[in-house]
C-alpha positions in Angstrom: 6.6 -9.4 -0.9 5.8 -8.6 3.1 2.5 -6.8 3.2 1.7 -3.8 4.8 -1.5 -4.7 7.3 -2.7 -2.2 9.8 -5.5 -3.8 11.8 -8.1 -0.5 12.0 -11.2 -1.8 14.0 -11.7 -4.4 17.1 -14.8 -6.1 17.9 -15.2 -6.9 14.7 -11.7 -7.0 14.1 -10.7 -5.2 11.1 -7.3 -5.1 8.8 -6.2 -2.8 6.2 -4.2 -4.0 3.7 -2.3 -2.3 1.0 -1.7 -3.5 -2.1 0.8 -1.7 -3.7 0.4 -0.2 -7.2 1.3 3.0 -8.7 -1.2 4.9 -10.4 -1.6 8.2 -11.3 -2.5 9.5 -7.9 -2.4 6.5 -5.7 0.3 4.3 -5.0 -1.9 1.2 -3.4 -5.3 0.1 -2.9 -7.0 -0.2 0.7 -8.2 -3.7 0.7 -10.1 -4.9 4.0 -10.1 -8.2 5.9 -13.2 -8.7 8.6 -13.7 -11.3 10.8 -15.7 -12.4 13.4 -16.3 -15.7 14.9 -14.8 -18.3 12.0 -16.4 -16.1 9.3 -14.1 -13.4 6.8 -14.7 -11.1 4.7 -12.8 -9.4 2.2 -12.9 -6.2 0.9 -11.7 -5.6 -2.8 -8.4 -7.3 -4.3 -6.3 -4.8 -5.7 -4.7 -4.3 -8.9 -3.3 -7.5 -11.0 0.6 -7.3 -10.5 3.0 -9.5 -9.7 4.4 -7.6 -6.5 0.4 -6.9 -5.4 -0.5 -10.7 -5.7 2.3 -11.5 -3.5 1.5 -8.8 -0.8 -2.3 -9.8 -0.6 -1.4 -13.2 -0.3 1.2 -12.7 2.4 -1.4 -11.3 4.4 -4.1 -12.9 3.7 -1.6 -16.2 4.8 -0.6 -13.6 7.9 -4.4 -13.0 8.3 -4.9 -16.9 8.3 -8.2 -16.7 6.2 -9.6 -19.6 5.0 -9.8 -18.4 0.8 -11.9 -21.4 0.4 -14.5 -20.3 2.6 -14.6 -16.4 2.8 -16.8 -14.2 1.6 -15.0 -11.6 -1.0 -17.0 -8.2 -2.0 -15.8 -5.7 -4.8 -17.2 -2.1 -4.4 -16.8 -1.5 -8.0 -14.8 -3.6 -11.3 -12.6 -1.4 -11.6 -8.6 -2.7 -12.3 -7.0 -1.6 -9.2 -10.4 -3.3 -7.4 -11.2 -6.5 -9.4 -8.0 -6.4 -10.7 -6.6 -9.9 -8.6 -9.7 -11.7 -8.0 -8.5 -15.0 -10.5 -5.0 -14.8 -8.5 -6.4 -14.5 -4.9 -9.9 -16.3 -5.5 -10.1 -19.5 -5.2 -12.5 -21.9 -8.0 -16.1 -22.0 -6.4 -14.8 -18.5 -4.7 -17.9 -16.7 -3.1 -17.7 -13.0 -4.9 -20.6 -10.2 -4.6 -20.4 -7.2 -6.8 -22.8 -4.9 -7.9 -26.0 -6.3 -10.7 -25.6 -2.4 -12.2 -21.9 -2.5 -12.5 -21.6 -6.0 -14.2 -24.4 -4.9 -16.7 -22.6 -1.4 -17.5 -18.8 -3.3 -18.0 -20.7 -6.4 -20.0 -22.2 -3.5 -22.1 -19.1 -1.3 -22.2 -17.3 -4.2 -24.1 -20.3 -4.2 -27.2 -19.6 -2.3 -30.3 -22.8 -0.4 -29.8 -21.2 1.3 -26.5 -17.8 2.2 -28.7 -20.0 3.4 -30.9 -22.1 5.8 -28.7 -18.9 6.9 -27.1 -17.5 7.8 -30.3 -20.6 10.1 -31.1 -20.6 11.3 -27.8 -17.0 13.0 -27.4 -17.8 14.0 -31.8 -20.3 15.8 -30.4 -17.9 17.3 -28.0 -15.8 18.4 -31.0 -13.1 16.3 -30.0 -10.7 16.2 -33.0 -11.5 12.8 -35.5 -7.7 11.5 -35.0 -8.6 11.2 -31.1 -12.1 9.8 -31.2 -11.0 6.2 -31.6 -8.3 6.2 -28.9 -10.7 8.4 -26.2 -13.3 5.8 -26.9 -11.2 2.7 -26.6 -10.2 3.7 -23.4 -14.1 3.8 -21.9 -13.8 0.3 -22.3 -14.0 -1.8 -19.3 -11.7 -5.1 -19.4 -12.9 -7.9 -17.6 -11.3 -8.6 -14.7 -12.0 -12.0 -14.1 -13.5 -15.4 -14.9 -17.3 -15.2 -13.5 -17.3 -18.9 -14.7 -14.9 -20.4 -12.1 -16.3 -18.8 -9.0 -20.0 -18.6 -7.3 -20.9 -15.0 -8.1 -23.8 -13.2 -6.5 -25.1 -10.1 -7.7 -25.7 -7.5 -5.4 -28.4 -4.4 -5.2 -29.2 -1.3 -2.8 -30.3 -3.0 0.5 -28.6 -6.4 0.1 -26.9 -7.7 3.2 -23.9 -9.6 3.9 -23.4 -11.9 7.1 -20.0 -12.2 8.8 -20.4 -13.6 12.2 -23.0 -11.7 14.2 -22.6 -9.1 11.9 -25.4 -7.9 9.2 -23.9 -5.3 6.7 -26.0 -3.7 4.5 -25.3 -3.1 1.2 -25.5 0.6 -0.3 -25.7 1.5 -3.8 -23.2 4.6 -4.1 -23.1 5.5 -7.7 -21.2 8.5 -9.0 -17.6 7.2 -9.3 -18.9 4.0 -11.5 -22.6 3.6 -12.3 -22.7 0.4 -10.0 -20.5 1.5 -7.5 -21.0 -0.5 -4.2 -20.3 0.7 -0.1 -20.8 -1.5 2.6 -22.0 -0.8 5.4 -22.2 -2.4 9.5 -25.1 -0.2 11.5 -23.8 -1.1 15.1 -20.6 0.7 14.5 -21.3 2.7 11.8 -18.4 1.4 9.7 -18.9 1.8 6.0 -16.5 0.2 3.3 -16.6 3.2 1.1 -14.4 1.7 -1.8 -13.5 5.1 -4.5 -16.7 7.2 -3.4 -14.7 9.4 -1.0 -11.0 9.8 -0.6 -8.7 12.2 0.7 -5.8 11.5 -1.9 -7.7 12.7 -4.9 -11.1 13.3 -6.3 -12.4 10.1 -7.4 -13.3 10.8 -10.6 -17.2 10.6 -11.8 -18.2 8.3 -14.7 -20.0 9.7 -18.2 -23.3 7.3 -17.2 -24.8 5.7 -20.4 -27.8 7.1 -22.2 -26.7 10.6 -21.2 -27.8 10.5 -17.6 -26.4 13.3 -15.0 -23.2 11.1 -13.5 -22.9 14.0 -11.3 -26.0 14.3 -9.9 -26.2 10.5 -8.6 -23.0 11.1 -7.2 -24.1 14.5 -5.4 -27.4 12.7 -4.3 -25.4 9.2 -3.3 -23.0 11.7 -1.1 -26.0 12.3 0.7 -27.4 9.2 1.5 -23.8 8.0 2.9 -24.3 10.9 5.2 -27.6 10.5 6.0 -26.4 7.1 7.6 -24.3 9.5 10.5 -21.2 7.2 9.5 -18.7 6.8 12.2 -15.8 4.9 10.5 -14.8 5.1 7.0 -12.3 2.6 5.5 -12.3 3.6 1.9 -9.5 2.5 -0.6 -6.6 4.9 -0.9 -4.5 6.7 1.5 -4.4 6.8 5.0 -7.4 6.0 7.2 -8.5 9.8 8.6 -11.6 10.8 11.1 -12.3 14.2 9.6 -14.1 12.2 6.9 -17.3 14.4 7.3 -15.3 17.7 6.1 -13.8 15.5 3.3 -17.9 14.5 2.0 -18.5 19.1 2.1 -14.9 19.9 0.4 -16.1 16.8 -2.5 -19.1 18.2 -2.9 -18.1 21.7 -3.6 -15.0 21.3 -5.3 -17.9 20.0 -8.0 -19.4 22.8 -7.4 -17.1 25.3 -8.2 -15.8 23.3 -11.0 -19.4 23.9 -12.4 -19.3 27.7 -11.9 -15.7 27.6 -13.3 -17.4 25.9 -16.5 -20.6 28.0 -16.6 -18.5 31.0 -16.1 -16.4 30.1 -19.0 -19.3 29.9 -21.3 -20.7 33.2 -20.1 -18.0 34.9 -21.0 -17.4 33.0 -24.1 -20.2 31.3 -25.9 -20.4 28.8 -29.0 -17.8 27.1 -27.5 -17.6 23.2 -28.4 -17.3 20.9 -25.3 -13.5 20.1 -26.1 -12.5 23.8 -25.5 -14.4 24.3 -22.3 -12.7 21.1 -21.1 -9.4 22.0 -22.2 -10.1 25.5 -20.5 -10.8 24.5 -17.1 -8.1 24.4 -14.2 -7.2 21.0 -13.8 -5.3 19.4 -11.0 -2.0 18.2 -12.7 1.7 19.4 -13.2 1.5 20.2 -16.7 0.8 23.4 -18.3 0.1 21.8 -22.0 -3.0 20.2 -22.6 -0.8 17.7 -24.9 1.6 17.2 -22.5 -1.1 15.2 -20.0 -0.3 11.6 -19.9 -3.2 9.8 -22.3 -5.3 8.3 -19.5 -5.0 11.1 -17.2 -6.4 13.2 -20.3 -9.1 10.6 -20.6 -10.2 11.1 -17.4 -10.4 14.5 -17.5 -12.3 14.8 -21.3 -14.8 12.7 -19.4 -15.3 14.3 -16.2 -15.8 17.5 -18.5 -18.4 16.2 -20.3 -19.6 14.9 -16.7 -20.0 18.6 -15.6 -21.6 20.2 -19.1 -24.2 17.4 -19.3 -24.8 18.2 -15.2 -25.6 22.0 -16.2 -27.1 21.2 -18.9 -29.7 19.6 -17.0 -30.1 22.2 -14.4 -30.6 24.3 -17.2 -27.6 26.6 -16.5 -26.4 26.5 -20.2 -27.8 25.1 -23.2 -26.1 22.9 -26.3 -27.0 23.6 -29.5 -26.7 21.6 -32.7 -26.2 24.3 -35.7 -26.4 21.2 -38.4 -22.8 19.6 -38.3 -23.3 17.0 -35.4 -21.0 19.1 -32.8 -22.5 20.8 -29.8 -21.6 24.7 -29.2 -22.6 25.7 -25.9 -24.1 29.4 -24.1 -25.5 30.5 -21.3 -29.2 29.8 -20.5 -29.4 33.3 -19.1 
C-alpha cells in the first residue's frame, strides 16, 4: 500500500506519516521520521494491520532509513502506537519507551491488577455480569517482543541524539501513566504522541492505586506549555498551529465535565458511580447507554471514574461506603 507522507519541518527535516487504521475516532496514526545528518529517528509505529505494515514500510523505503540503524521512540504502548514495532523493527532494533509505562502494562497483565479493577468498577456499582468483561478490557496486550530488540527505558529529562540535535525527553502522563513527549529546544518542536489532539479528547487513564489520572494530566498540560512550544506534531489528524487554544479548550472541557458530574450529585445524591457515569453527556451518536459499542463504553466507564476520583480529591463530593462494598456519592457542601 502507497503511504501518505507529508514532510512538516526542514532543518531538521521532518515527515509525517500516516498509518492508516480505523478506530473509533481516528482513522490513522501520525507517525514521524527525523533526520539529520545520517542519523533517523522514528516516532511511534502505528497499529498492527496488514495494510498499516505495508504503508509504514513504503515510506520508510521512500524515506530511505536505514531500520538497522535508527533510533525508534514510542510516546506510549498503546496498540495503535506500539502496535507494529515486531513488523517494522528490526532484531537488535534500538527502541526507547517510557520505564513508568512498561511497569504499569507488565503489571496490568498480573491477576492482582484484574483483580483490583474488578473491585474498583464493584465499587462503582457496575452490574456483576459486566465486571469481568470491563475489567478484561483494562488489560494491556503486549505489543512486542522486548527480547529481540535493544530496549532502553526512558524517564522525565532523558535525551535523545539525532544529528546535532538533543531532544529532551518529557514525562506527559494523563492519557497513560507513562506517557512520553519529545521534545527539540531550538525549534520548539514537541512530539506530543495522544496528550493533545484536535480529533478527540484523548481519553485519561484510571491510574493504579487510586491516584487522580486527571490531575497529572491537568498538571502535565502545563508543563508542555510552560515549554512556549512552537510546533506540535502529535498523532492523529491534521497538523494545525492554533495548538495553544486546543491545550485551554482540553483543559476545560475537563472542567466542565467535572461541574456537569458534581452538579449531578447535588442535585441527586446517593448515587453509585455507574449512574453518574451513565448520566453524563457523552460525545457519541447514540442515545442508549446499551447501545455504545463495548470499548467505546469502556472508555467512558473509566474516564467517569477518572472524574469522581478527581473531585473526590478536591473534596468537591464525598463517597461513602454504607456496608455493602459499593460507593454512593453527595455533595461535600
Amino acid at each position: 500500500m502507497s503511504a501518505v507522507i507529508e514532510q512538516v519541518f526542514s532543518d531538521p527535516d521532518i515527515y509525517k506519516i500516516e498509518v492508516p487504521f480505523e478506530n473509533l475516532s481516528t482513522s490513522a496514526t501520525n507517525c514521524y521520521v527525523m533526520k539529520d545528518g545520517g542519523d533517523v529517528l522514528v516516532v511511534d509505529t502505528g497499529a498492527p494491520t496488514d495494510e498499516g505494515a505495508a504503508a509504514l514500510s513504503d515510506a520508510l523505503d521512500k524515506l530511505e532509513v536505514d531500520r538497522d540503524h535508527a533510533t525508534w521512540f514510542l510516546t506510549h504502548l498503546h496498540m495503535d502506537h506500539a502496535g507494529l514495532v515486531d513488523q517494522v523493527v528490526p532484531w537488535g532494533g534500538f527502541v526507547l519507551y517510557g520505564a513508568t509505562e512498561a511497569a504499569t502494562v507488565r503489571a496490568s497483565r498480573t491477576g492482582m491488577f484484574l483483580d483490583s479493577l474488578r473491585r474498583e468498577y464493584r465499587r462503582q456499582g457496575v452490574p456483576i455480569g459486566s465486571l469481568s468483561v470491563a475489567a478484561r478490557l483494562g488489560i494491556e496486550v503486549q505489543m512486542f517482543d522486548p527480547d529481540r530488540l535493544r530496549s532502553c527505558l526512558m524517564r522525565d529529562g532523558d535525551e535523545v541524539a539525532v544529528g546535532r540535535y538533543t531532544l529532551r525527553v518529557i514525562e506527559t502522563p494523563g492519557h497513560t501513566t507513562g506517557h512520553l513527549a519529545l521534545y527539540e529546544p531550538s525549534n520548539g518542536i514537541l512530539f506530543g504522541g495522544d496528550h493533545a489532539l484536535f480529533v478527540i479528547s484523548p481519553s485519561i487513564a484510571l491510574f493504579p492505586g487510586q491516584k487522580d489520572g486527571l490531575q497529572a494530566y491537568f498538571d502535565s498540560m502545563q508543563k508542555v506549555r510552560d515549554l512556549h512550544v512552537k510546533h506540535l506534531f502529535h498523532s492523529h489528524g491534521p497538523v494545525r498551529d492554533d495548538f495553544e487554544d486546543r491545550f485551554t479548550w482540553l483543559v476545560d472541557h475537563h472542567r466542565k465535565r467535572l461541574d456537569e458530574a458534581a452538579g449531578i450529585i447535588e442535585r441527586i445524591p446517593h448515587l453509585t458511580g455507574y449512574k453518574i457515569i451513565r448520566t453524563l453527556k457523552w460525545n457519541v451518536p447514540f442515545d442508549d447507554w446499551d447501545d455504545v459499542p463495548i470499548m467505546q463504553r469502556y472508555i467512558m466507564l473509566t474516564q467517569g471514574v477518572v472524574y469522581l476520583n478527581h473531585l473526590v480529591d478536591t473534596g468537591r463530593i464525598v463517597a461513602k461506603n454504607y456496608g455493602d462494598g459499593i460507593l454512593l456519592y453527595e455533595s461535600a457542601k
